[in-house]
mmCIF file as Biopython writes it, N, C-alpha, C and O atoms, coordinates in Angstrom:
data_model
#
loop_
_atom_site.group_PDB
_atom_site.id
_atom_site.type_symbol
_atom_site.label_atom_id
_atom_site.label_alt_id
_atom_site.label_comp_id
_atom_site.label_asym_id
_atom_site.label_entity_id
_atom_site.label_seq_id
_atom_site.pdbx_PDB_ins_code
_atom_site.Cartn_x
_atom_site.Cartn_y
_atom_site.Cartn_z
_atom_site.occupancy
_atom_site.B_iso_or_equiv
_atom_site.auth_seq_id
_atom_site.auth_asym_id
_atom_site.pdbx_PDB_model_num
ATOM 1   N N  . UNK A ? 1  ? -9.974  -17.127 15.862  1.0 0.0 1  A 1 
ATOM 2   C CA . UNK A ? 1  ? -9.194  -15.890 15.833  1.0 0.0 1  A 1 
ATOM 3   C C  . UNK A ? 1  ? -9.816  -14.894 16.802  1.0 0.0 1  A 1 
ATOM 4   O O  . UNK A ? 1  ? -10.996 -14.546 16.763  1.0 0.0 1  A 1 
ATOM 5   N N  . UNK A ? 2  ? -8.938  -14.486 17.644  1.0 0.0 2  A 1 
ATOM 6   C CA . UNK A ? 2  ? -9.493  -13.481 18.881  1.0 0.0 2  A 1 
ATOM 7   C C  . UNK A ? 2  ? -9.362  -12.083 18.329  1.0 0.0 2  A 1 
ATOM 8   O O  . UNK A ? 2  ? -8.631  -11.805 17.379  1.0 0.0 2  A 1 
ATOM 9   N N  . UNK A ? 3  ? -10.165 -11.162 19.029  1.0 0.0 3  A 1 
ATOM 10  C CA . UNK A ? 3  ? -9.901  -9.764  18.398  1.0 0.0 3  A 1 
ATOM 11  C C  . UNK A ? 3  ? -8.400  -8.992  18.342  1.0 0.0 3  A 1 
ATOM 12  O O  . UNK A ? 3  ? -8.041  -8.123  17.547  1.0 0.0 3  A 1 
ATOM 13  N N  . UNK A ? 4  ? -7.438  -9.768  19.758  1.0 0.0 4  A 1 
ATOM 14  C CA . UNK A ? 4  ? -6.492  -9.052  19.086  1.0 0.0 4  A 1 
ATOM 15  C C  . UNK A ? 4  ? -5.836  -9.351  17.676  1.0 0.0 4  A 1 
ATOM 16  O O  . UNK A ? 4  ? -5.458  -8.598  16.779  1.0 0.0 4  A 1 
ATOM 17  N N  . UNK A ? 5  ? -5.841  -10.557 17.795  1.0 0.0 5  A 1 
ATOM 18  C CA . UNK A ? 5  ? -5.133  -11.122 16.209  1.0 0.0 5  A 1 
ATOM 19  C C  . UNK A ? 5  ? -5.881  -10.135 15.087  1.0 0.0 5  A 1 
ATOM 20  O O  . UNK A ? 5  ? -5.314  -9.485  14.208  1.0 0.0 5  A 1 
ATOM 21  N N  . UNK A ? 6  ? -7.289  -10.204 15.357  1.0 0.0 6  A 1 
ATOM 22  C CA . UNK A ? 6  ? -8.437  -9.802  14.352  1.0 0.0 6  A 1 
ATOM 23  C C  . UNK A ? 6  ? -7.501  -8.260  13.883  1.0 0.0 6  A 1 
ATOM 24  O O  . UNK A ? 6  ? -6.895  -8.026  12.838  1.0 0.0 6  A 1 
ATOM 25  N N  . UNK A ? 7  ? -7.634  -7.647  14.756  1.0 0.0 7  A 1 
ATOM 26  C CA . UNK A ? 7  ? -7.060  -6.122  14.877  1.0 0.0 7  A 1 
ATOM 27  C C  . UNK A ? 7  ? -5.889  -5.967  13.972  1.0 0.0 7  A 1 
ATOM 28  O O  . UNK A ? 7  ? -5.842  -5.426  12.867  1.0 0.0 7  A 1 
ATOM 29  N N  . UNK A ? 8  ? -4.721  -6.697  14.835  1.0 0.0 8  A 1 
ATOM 30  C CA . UNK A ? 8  ? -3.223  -7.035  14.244  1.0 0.0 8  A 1 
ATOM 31  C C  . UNK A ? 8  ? -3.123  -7.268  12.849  1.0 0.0 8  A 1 
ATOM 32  O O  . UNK A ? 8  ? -2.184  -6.767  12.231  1.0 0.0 8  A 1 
ATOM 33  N N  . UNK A ? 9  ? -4.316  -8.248  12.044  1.0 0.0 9  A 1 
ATOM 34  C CA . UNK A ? 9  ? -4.188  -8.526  10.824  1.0 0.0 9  A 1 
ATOM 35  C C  . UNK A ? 9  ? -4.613  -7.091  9.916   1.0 0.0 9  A 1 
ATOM 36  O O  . UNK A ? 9  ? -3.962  -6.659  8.965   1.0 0.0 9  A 1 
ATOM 37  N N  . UNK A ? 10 ? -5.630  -6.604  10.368  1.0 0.0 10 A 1 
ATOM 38  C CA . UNK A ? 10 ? -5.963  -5.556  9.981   1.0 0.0 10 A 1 
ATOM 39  C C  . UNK A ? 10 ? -5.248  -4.317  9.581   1.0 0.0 10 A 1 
ATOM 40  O O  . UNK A ? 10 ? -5.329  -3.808  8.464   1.0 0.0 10 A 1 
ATOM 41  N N  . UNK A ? 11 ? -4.353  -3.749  10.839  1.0 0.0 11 A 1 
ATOM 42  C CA . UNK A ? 11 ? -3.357  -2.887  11.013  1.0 0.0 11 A 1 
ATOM 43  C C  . UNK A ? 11 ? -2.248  -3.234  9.986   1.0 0.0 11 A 1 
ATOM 44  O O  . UNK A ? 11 ? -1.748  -2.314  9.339   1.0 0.0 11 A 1 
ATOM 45  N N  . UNK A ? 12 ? -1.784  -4.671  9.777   1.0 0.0 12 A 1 
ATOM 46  C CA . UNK A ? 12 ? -0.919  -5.188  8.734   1.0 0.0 12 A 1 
ATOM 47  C C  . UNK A ? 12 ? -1.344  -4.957  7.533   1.0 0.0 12 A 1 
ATOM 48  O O  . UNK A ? 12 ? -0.645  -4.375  6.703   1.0 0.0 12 A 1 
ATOM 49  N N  . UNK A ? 13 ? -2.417  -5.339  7.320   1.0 0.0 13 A 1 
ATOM 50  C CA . UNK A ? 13 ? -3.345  -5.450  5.759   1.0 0.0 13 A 1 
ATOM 51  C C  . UNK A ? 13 ? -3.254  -3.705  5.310   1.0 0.0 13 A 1 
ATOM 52  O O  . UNK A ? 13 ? -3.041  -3.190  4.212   1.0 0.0 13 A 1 
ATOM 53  N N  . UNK A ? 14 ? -3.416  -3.319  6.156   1.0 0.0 14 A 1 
ATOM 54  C CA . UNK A ? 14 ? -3.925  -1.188  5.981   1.0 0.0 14 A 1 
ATOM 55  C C  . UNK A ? 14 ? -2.403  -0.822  5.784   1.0 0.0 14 A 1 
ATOM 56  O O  . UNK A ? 14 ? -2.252  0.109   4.993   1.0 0.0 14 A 1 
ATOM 57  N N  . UNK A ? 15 ? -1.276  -1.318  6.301   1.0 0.0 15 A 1 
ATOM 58  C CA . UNK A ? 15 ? 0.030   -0.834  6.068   1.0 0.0 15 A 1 
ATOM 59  C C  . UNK A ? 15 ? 0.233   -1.250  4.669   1.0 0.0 15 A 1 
ATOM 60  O O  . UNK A ? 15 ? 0.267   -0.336  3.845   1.0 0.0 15 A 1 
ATOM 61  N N  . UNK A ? 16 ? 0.386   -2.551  4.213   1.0 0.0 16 A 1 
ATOM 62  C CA . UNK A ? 16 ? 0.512   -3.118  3.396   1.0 0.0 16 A 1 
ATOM 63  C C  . UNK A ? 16 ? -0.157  -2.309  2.114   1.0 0.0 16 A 1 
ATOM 64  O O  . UNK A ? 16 ? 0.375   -1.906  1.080   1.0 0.0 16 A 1 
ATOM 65  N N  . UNK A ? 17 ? -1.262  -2.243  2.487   1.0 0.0 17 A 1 
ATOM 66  C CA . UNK A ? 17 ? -2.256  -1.098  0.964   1.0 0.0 17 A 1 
ATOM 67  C C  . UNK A ? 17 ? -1.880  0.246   0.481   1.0 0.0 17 A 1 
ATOM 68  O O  . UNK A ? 17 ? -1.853  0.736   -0.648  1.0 0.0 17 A 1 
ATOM 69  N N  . UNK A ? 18 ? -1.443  0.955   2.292   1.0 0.0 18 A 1 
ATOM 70  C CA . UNK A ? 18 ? -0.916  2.389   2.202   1.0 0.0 18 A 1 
ATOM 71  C C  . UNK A ? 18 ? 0.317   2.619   1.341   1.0 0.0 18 A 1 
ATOM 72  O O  . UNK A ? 18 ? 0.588   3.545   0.577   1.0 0.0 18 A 1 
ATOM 73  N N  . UNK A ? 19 ? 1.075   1.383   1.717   1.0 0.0 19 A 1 
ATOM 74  C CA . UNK A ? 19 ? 2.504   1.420   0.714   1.0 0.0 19 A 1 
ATOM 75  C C  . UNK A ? 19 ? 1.987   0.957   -0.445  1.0 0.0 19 A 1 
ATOM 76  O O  . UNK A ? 19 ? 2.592   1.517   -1.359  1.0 0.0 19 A 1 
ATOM 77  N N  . UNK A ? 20 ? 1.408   0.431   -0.742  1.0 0.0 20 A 1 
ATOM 78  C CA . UNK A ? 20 ? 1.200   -0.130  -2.034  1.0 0.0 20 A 1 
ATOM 79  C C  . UNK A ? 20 ? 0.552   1.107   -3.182  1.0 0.0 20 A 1 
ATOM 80  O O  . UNK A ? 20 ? 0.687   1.220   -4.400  1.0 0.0 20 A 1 
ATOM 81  N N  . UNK A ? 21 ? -0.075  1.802   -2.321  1.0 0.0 21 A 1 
ATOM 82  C CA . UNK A ? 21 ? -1.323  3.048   -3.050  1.0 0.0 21 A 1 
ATOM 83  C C  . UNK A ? 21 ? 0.337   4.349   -3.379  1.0 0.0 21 A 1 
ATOM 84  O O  . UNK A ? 21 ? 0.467   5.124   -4.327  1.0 0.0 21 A 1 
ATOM 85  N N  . UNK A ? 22 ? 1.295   4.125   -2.234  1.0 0.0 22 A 1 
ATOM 86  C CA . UNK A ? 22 ? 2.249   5.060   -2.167  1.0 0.0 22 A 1 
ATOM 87  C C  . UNK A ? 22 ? 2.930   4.646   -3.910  1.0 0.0 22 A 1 
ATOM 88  O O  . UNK A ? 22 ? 2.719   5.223   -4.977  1.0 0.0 22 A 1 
ATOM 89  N N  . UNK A ? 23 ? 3.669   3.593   -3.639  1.0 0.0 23 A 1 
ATOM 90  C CA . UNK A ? 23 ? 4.015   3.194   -4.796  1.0 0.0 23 A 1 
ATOM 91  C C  . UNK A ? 23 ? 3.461   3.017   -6.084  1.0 0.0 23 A 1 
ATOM 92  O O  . UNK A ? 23 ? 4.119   3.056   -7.124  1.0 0.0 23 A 1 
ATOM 93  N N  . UNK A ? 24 ? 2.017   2.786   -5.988  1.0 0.0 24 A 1 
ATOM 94  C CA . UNK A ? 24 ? 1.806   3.187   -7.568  1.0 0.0 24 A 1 
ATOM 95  C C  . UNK A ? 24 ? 1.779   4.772   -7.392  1.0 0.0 24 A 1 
ATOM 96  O O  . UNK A ? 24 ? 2.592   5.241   -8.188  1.0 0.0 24 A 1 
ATOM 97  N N  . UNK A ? 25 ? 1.221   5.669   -6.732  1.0 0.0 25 A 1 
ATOM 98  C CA . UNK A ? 25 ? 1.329   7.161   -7.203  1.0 0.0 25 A 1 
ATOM 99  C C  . UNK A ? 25 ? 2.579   7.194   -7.732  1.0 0.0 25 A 1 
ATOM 100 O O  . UNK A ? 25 ? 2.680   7.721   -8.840  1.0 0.0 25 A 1 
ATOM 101 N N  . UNK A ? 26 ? 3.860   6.626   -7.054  1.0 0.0 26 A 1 
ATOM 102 C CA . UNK A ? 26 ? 5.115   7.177   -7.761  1.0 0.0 26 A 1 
ATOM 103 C C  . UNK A ? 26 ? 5.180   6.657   -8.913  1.0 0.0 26 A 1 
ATOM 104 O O  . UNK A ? 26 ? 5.348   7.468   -9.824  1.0 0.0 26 A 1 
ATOM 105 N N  . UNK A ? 27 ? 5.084   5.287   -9.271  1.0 0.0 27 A 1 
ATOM 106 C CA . UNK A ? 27 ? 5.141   4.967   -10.994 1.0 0.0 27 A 1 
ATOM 107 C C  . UNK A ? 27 ? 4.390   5.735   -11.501 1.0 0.0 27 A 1 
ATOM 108 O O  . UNK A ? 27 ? 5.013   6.382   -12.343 1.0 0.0 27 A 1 
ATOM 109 N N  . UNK A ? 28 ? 2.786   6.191   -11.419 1.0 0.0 28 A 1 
ATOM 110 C CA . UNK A ? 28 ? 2.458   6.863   -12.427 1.0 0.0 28 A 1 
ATOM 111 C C  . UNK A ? 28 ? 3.045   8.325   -12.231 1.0 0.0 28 A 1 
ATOM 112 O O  . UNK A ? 28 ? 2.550   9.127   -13.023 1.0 0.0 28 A 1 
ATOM 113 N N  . UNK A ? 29 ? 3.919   8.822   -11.421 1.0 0.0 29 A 1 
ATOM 114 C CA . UNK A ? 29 ? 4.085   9.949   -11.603 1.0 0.0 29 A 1 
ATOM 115 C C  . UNK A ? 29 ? 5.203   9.884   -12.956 1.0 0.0 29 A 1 
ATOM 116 O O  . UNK A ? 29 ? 5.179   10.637  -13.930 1.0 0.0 29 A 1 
ATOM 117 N N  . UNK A ? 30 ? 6.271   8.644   -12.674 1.0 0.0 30 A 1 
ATOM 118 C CA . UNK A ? 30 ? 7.344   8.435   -12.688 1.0 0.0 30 A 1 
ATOM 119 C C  . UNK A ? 30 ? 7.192   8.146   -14.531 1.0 0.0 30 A 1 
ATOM 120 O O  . UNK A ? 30 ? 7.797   8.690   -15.456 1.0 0.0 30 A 1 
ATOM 121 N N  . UNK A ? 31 ? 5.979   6.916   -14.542 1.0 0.0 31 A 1 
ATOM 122 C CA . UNK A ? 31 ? 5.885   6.325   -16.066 1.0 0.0 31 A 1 
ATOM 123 C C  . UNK A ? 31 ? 6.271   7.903   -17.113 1.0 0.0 31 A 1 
ATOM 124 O O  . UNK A ? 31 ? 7.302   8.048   -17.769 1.0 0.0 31 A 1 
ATOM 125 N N  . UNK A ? 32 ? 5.475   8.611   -17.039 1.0 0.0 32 A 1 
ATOM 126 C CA . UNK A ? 32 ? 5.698   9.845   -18.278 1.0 0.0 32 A 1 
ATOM 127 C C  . UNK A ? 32 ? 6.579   10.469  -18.552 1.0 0.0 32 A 1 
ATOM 128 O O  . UNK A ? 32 ? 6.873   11.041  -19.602 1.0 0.0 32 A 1 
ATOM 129 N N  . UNK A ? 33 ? 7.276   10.364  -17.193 1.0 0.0 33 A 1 
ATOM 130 C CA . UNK A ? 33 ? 8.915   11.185  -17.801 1.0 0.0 33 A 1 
ATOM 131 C C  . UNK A ? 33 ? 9.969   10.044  -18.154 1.0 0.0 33 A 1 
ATOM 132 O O  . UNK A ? 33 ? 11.078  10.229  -18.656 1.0 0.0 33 A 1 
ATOM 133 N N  . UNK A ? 34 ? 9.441   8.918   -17.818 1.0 0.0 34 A 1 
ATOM 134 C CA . UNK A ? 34 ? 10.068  7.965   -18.633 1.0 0.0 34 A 1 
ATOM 135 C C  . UNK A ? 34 ? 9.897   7.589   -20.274 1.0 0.0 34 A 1 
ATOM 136 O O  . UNK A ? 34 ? 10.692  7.336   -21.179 1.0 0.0 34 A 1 
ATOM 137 N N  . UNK A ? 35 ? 8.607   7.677   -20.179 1.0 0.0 35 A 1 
ATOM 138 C CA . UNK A ? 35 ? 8.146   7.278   -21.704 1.0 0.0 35 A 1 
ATOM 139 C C  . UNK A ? 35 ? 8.301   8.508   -22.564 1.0 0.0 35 A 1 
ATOM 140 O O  . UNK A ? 35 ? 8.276   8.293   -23.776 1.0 0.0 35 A 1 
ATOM 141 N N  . UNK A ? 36 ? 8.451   9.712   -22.181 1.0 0.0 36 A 1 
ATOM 142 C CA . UNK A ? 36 ? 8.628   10.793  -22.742 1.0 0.0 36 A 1 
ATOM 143 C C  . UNK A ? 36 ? 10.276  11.271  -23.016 1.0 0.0 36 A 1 
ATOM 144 O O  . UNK A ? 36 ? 10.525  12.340  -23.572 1.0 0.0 36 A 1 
#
């Protein structure tokens, strides 16, 4: 694996987390006015 790939996977992996960190903030915002 050459550094660009190296990079590319990286940049993917960091998108992938950012949405992921996005989406749980919204469930837990979301869970309490549901359960409430």
């Amino acid at each position: 694996m050459n550094m660009a790939e190296a990079t590319k996977t990286i940049s993917v992996i960091q998108s992938i987390v950012s949405v992921v960190g996005l989406l749980m903030v919204l469930l837990l915002n979301l869970l309490p006015r549901l359960g409430g």
